[in-house]
N, C-alpha and C positions, 0 to 999 in steps of 0.2 A: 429529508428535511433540508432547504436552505439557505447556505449561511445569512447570519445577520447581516443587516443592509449597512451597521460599522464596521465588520472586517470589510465588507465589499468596497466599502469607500475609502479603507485604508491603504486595501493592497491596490486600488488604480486599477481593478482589471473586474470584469465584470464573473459571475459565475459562471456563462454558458461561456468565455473565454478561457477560464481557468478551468473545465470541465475538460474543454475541448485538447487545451495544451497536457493533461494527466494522463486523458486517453491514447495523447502522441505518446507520450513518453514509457505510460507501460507499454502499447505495441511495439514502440521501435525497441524497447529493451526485452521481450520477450523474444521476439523476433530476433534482433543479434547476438545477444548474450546468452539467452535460458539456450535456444535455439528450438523454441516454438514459434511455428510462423503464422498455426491456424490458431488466432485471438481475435474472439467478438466481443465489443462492448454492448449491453445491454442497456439502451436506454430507459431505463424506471427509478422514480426517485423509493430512495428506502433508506430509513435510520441506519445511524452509527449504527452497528451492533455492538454488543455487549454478552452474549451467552452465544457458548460455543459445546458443542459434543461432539464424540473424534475427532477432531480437528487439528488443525494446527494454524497460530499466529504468529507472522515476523513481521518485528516493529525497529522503529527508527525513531529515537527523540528530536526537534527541532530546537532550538535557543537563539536567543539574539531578538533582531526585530521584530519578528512573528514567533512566538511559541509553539508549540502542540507535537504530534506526530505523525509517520507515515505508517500505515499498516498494511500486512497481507494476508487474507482469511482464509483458508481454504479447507479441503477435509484431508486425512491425514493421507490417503489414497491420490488424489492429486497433487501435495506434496512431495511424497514417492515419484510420483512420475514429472514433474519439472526437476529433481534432483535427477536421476538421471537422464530425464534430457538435455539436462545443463552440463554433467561432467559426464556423459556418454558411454556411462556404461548402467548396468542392470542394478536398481536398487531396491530393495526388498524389505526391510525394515528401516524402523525410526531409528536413528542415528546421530552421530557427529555430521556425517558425512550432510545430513541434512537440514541438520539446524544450520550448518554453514552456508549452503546453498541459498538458501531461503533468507538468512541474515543478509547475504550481500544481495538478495534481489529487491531486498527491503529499502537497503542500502541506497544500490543504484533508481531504485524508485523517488525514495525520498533528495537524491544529491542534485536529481534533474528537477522535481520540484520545488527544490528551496530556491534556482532560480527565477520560477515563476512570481516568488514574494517578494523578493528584492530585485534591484535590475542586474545585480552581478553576482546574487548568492553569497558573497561575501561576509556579509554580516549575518548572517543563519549558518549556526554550526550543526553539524550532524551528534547524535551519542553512537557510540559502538551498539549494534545489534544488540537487539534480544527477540529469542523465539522462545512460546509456549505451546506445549503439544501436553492433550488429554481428553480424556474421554468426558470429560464433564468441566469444561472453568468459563467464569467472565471476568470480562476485564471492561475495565471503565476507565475512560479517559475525554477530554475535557463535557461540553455542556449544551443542551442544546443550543441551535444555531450558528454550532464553532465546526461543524465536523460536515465531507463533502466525501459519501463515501458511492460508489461508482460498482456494479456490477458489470464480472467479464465471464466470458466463457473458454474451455479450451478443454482439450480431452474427451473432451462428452460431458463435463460438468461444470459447475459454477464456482467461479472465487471473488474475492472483494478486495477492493483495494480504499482505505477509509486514507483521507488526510481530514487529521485535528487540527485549527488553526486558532490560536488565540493573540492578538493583539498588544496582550496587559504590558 
């Protein structure tokens, strides 16, 4: 779905620009940070989600100028495996060990585009992480036309990386 043509007009930057600067920022942070290097973005447009099984989501709240959130979808199987390809060693279960991982990649996802909304990020504060992991949950967060969510691939499987953007 995307965004409305008044966030478009708010943030000064067009979607297929603001699509284009997301897709930099997870591969360059997948790629230096997670330390996966093989990530493809999928171009297809597809709703926010909202309903999740096995899975797991790390989220980032936005405040300030532009509202909303950054998020990271994935199943709980490719969680396991960017945690430890992030802290390099063998992870096997759902953990600490991965809700942190996954928190700060949510993190570093969202810290790089809250300068896309503002020109210095300055005024967009981050919240401290949160991840959910379950076999069955959804989550709902803002409305249509607010949310710019991106399909990647890596491992052999699919993840999503949704930004909510509200204006109010």
């Amino acid at each position: 779905m995307a965004l409305k043509q008044s966030i478009i007009e708010q943030l000064g930057v067009s979607e297929a620009e603001l699509t284009r600067l997301l897709v930099s920022d997870v591969c360059e942070i997948f790629s230096t940070m997670v330390g996966v290097a093989e990530i493809a973005y999928l171009p297809r447009e597809i709703e926010n989600p909202t309903h999740f099984s096995n899975s797991v989501t790390a989220m980032v709240g936005l405040a300030g100028t532009s509202n909303g959130m950054v998020c990271l979808h994935s199943s709980k199987a490719l969680g396991l495996w960017f945690t430890a390809q992030m802290l390099g060693m063998e992870v096997t279960e759902v953990d600490d060990d991965m809700d942190d991982a996954l928190g700060e990649i949510a993190n570093m996802i969202g810290g790089s585009f809250k300068h896309h909304l503002s020109n210095s990020g300055d005024n967009i504060k981050l919240s401290t992480p949160s991840v959910v992991t379950g076999s069955d949950y959804s989550i709902t967060s803002g409305h249509p036309g607010e949310s710019l969510s991106l399909v990647f691939q890596a491992g052999g499987e699919e993840f999503i990386i949704s930004a909510i953007i509200s204006m109010d």
